[in-house]
C-alpha positions, 0 to 999 in steps of 0.5 A, a space after each residue: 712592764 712599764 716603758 715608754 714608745 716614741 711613735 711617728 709623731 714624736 710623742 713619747 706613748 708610756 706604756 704599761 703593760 706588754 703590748 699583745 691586742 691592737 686595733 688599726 686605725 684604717 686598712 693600710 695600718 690593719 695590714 702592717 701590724 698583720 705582717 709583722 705578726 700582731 693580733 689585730 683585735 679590730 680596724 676602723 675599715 674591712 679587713 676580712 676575719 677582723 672586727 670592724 670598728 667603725 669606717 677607715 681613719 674614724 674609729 668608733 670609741 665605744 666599738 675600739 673600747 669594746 675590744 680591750 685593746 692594748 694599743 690602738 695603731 693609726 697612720 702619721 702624715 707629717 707627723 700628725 695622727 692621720 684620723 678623720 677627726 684630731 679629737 679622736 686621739 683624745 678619745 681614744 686614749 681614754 681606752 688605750 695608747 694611741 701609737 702613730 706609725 709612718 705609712 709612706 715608710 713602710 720599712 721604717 713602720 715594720 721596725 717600729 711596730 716589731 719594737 712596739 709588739 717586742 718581736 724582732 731583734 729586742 726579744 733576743 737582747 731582752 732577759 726573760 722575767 723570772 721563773 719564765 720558760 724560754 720558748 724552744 726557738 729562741 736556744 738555736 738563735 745565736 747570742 750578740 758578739 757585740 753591742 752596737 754603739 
């Protein structure tokens, strides 16, 4: 599945496969992505019952690659990555794509990563691959009347 992200800093992130493990940049980021349903794989802090990667805002590269992440998610401040070091991002990117979520909104964070993750209102306009099994819940929710324009 290949489609392109556009994070809090305005880069568009392609993206090629469905995004399932994450690794959180800090504590805030690990607790966001744990609301909205993610596997958080690792976060650069302590979280309990999570694999620490190294101390808040400064992943260890090695330590995030270990974990095969699908996706690394860090905090944005003004539009920029929020990470102890900018070079970083490059680094990391190296391993998987880097998507930057909008902290001081949370609301606005919580619909970009249900977006990103493919849960929340796409997963009902989304048509299942072929051959696919729909999951029992998803026959009870009920079907768009309209598309919004």
């Amino acid at each position: 599945m290949r489609r392109t992200f556009v994070d809090a800093t305005g880069a568009s992130v392609p993206l090629l496969r469905t995004v399932r493990r994450v690794v959180a940049a800090d504590d805030a980021v690990a607790a966001l992505l744990l609301d909205v349903g993610a596997t958080v794989v690792g976060c650069a802090g302590t979280v309990e019952g999570i694999e620490p990667v190294g101390a808040p805002r400064s992943p260890d590269p090695s330590a995030v690659a270990a974990l095969r992440p699908d996706a690394i998610v860090v905090g944005a401040v003004d539009r920029g990555y929020d990470l102890a070091d900018l070079r970083l991002v490059a680094t990391l990117r190296r391993t998987a794509p880097v998507i930057a979520v909008d902290l001081a909104r949370p609301e606005s964070a919580a619909r970009d990563l249900r977006a990103l993750l493919g849960n929340g209102a796409d997963l009902r306009q989304a048509p299942p691959p072929p051959g696919a099994e729909l999951p029992p819940w998803l026959s009870r929710v009920p079907a768009p009347t309209s598309r919004p324009r």
